[in-house]
C-alpha positions as a printed Julia matrix, in Angstrom:
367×3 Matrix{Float64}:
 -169.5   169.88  160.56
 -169.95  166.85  158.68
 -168.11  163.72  159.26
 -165.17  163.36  156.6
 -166.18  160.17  154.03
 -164.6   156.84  154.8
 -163.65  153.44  152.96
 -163.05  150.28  155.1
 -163.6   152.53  157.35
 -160.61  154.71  157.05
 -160.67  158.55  155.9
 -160.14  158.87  152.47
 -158.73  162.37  152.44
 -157.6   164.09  155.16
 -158.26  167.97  156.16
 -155.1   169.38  155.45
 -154.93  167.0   152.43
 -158.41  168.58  150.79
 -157.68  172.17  151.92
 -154.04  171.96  149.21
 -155.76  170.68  146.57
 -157.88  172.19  143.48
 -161.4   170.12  142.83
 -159.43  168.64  139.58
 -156.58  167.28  141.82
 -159.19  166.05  145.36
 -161.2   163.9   142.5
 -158.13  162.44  140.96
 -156.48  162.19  144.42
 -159.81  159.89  145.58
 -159.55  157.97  143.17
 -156.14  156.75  144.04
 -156.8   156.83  147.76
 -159.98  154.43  147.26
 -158.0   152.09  145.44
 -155.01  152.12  147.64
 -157.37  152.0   150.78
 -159.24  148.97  149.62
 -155.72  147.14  148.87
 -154.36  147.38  152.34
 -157.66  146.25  153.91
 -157.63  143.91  151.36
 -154.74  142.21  150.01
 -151.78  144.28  151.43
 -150.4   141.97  154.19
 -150.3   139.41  151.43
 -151.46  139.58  148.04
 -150.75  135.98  146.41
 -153.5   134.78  149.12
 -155.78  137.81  149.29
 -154.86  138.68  152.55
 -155.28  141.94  153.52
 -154.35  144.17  156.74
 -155.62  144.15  160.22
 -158.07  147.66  160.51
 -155.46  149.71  162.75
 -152.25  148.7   160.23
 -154.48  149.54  157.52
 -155.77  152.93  158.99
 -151.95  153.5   160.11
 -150.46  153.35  156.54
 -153.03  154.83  154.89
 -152.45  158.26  156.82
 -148.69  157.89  157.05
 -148.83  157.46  153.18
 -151.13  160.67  152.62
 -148.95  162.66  155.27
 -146.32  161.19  152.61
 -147.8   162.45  149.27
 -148.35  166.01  150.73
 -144.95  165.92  151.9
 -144.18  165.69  148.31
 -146.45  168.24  146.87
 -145.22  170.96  149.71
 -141.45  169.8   148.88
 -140.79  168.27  145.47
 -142.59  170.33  143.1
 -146.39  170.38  143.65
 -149.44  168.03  143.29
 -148.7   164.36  141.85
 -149.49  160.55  142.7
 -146.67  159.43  140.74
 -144.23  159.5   143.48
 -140.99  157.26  143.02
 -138.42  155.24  145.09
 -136.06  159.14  144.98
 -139.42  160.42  146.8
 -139.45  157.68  149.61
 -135.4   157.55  150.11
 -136.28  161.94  150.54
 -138.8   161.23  152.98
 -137.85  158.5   155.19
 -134.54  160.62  155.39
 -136.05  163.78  156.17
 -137.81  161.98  158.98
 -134.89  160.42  160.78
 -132.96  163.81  160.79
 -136.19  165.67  161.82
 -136.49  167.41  165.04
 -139.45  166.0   166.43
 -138.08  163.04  168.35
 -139.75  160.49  166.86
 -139.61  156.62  167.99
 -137.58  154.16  166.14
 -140.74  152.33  166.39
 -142.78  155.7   164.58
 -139.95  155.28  162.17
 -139.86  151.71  161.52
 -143.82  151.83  160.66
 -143.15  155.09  158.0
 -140.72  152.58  156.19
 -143.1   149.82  156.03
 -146.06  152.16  154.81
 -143.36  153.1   152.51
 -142.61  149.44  151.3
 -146.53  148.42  150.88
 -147.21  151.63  148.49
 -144.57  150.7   145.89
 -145.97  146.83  146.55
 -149.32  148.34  145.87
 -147.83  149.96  142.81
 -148.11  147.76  139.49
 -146.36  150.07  137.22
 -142.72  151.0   139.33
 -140.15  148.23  140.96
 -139.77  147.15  144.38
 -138.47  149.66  146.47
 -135.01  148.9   148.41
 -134.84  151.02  151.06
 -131.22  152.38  152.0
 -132.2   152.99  155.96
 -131.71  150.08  158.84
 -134.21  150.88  161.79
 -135.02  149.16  165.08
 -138.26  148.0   165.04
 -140.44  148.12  168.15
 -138.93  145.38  169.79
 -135.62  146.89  169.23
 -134.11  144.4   167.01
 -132.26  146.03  163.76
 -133.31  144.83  160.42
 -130.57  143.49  158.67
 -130.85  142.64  154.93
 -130.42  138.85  154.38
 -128.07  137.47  153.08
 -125.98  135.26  150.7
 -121.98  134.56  151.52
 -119.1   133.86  149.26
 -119.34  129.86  149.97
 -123.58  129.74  149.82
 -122.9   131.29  146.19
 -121.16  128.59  144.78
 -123.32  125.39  146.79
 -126.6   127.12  145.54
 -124.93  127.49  141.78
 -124.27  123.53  142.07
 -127.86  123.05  143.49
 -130.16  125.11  140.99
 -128.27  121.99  138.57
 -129.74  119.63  140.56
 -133.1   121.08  141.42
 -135.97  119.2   139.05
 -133.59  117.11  137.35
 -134.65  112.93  136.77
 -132.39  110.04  135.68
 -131.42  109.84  131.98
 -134.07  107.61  130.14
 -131.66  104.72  128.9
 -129.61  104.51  132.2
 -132.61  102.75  133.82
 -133.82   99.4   133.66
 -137.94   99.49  133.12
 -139.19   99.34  136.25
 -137.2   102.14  137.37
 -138.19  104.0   134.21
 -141.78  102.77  134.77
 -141.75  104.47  138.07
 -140.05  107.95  136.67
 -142.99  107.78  133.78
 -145.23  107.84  136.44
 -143.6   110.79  138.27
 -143.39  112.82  134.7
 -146.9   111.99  133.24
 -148.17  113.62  136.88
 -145.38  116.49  136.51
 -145.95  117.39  132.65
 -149.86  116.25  132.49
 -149.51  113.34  130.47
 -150.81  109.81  130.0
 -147.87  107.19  131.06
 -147.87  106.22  127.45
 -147.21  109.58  126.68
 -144.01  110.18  128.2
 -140.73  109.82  125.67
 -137.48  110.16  126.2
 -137.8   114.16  125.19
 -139.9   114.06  128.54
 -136.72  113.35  130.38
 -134.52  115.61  128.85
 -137.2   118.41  129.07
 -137.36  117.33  133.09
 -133.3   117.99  132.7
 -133.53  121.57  130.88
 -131.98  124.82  131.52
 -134.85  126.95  132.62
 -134.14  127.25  136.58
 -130.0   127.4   136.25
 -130.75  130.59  133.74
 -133.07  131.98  136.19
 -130.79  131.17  139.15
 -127.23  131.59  137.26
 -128.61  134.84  135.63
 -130.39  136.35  138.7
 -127.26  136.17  140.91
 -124.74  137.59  138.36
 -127.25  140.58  137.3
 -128.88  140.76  140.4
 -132.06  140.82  139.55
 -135.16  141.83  141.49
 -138.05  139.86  141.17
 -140.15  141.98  139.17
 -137.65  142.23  136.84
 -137.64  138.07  137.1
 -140.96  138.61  135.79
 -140.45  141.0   132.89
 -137.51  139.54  131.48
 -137.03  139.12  127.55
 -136.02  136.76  125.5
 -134.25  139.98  123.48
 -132.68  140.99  126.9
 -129.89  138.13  126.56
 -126.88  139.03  124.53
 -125.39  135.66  124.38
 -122.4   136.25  122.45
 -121.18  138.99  124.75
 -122.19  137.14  127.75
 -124.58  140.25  129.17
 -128.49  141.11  129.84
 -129.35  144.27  127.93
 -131.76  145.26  130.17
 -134.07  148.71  129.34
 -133.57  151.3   131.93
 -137.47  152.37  131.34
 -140.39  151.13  131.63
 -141.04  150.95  127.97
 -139.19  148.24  126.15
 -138.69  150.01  123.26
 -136.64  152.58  125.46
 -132.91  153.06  123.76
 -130.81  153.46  126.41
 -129.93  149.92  128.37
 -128.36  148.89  131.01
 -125.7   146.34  130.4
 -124.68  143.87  132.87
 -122.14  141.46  132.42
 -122.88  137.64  133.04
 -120.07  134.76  133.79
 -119.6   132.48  130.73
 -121.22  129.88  132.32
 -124.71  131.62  132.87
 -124.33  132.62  129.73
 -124.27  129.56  128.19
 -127.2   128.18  130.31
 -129.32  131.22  128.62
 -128.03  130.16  125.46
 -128.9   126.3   125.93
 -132.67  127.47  127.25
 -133.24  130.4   124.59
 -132.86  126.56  122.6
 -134.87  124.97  124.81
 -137.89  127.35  125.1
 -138.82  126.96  121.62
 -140.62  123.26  122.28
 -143.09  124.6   124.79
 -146.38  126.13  123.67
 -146.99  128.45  125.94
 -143.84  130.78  125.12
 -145.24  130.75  121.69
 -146.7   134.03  121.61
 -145.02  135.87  124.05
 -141.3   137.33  124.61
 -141.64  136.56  127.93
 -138.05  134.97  129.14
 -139.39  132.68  131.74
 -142.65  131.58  132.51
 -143.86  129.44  135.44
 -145.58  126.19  134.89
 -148.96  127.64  134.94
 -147.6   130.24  131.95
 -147.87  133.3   134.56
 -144.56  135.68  135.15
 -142.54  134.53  138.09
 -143.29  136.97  141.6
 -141.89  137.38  144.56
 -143.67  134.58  145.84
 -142.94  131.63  143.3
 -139.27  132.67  143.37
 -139.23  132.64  146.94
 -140.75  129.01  146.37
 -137.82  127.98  143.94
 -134.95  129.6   146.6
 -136.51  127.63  149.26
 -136.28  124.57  147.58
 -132.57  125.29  146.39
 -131.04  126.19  150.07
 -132.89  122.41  151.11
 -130.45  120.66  148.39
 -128.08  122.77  149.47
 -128.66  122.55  153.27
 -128.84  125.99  154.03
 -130.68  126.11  157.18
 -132.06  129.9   157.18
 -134.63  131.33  155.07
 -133.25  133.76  152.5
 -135.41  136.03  150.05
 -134.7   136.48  146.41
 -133.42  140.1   147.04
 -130.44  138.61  149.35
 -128.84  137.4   145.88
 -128.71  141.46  145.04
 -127.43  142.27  147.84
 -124.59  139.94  147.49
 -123.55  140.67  144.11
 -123.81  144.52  145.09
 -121.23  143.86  148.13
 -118.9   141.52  146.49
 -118.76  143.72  142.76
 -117.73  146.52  145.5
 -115.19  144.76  146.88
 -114.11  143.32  143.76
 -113.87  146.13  141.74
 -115.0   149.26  143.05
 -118.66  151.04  143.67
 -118.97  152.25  140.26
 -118.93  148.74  139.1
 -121.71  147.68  141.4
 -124.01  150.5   140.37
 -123.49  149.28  136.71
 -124.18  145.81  137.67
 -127.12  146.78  139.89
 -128.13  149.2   138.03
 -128.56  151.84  140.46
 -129.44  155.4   139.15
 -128.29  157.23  142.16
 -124.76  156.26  143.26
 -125.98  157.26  146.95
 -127.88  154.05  146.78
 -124.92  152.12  145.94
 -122.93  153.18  148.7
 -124.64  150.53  151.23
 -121.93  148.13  149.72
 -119.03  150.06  150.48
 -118.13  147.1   153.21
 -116.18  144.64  153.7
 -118.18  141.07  153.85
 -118.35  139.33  157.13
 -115.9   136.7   156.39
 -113.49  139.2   155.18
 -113.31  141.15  158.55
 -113.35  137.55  160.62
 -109.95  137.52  158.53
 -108.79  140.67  159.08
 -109.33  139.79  162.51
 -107.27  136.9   162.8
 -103.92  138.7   160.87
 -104.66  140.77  163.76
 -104.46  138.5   166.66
């Protein structure tokens, strides 16, 4: 019997895998197992630095995700390597009421094979995954997150973050010195830099990415892929398209506070002086003119909680997740699926609790 093909020295398709399909769907399916293969071994652990898997991780996901497309053609309607965020909540599901006793630690590794497909995935969102499981050293994996009081001091800080004196309130050395600091910032001569350098230094661009992101919760690709015709200014919401295709009708429409609103309004203003929006809808762009990621957001958050002093590291997604709890408690979980934009109101009901701060409370009425 001859030894089943490998890349990076993982089998590409399994037995069971090539005995289901037709020869249309094996070619198609090794197509999309080469590429996935090569990105864990590759670039999965980390992509921004080309970092990929160690060999056993690698070889690991790549057989729970095969074991996971299968699952789908057996279950959800037959062959396909278009499988969505419904397909992993199904699976990861199925396998935590399953009979086989399997390990919180077997468990823990399906949901991270889970999480590094849709990351390998260029063309769907993020996945959030609903489930909390122990990983192997028995520690529960909490979603991070951002309080009632960290809200407002990060608000206050993304006004602070980049911003340099005003130009005339300085006496020339001091303005020397900031001329120095924005000719190295902006790539500019010294002579170069005007007083439109300092008020460009002072814009709106991070408190509309901040303000916006924590009011509409956004993930970070949609960070990324925001438009400039998303903002609805005069009704203080993003119209965001719930497809992929921007010319898709139906919208979501999530409500903004006044405030943010007016920040969007103030950098919609703004953008128009910089080149490199010139030719693009894009909403934001980083200072190299790429879309933000996960990674340069992560940056930017980092750099807020230090003005802020928030000692703990927090990821752009624990912005969501607060908006999603406190829009529940607020209101009610319909309002938080609007806001979030949440298809499936079973993904919404991770909310339906009371913040920490609030039970401390309850606690103390108590006695």
């Amino acid at each position: 019997m001859s030894e089943p093909e490998k890349v990076e020295g993982i089998v590409l398709i399994s037995g069971p895998s090539s005995q289901y399909l037709n020869e249309r769907q094996l070619i198609a399916y090794e197509g999309h197992r080469k590429k996935l293969i090569k990105w864990l071994a590759r670039m999965g652990k980390d992509p921004e630095k080309m970092e990929g898997y160690a060999h056993d991780t690698a070889r690991n996901y790549a057989t729970i995700l095969d074991k996971f497309h299968r699952w789908a053609w057996e279950n959800r309607g037959g062959y396909t390597i278009d499988l969505d965020h419904d397909h992993a909540d199904d699976y990861l599901q199925e396998n935590l009421l399953a009979d086989d006793d399997y390990s919180d630690s077997h468990l823990h590794n399906i949901k991270l094979a889970l999480l590094a497909y849709f990351r390998f995935r260029n063309d769907i969102d993020e996945w959030e995954c609903e489930v909390t499981i122990k990983s192997s050293s028995g520690a529960s994996q909490p979603k991070d997150y951002v309080t009632m009081d960290e809200r407002k001091i990060l608000r206050e800080a993304a006004l602070e973050y980049g911003t340099v004196p005003a130009y005339h309130s300085m006496d020339p050395e001091e303005r020397r010195e900031w001329k120095l600091y924005l000719g190295r910032r902006f790539g500019k001569a010294v002579k170069e830099v005007s007083p439109d350098d300092f008020k460009r230094a002072n814009g709106f661009k991070y408190p509309s990415i901040f303000n916006a992101s924590l009011d509409a919760g956004l993930r970070p690709i949609e960070v990324g892929r925001a438009q400039t015709y998303w903002v609805d200014v005069e009704n203080a919401a993003l119209r965001i398209p719930e497809g992929e295709s921007s010319k898709n009708e139906d919208n979501w429409t999530v409500s903004l506070r006044q405030e943010t609103s007016e920040y969007l309004a103030r950098w919609l203003e703004e953008r128009e002086m910089y080149e490199k929006y010139d030719d693009t809808d894009a909403l934001w762009l980083t200072r190299h003119g790429n879309p933000y990621s996960s990674s340069s957001l992560r940056v930017l958050l980092d750099n807020l909680c230090e003005i802020a002093d928030i000692d703990r590291g927090l990821s752009w997604y624990a912005l969501r997740h607060s908006t999603g709890t406190y829009m529940a408690r607020e209101e009610d979980l319909a309002a938080a699926q609007s806001q979030l934009r949440h298809k499936r109101a079973e993904t919404t009901m991770k909310y339906d609790q009371a913040p920490v701060e609030d039970r401390r409370d309850a606690l103390d009425r108590m006695g």
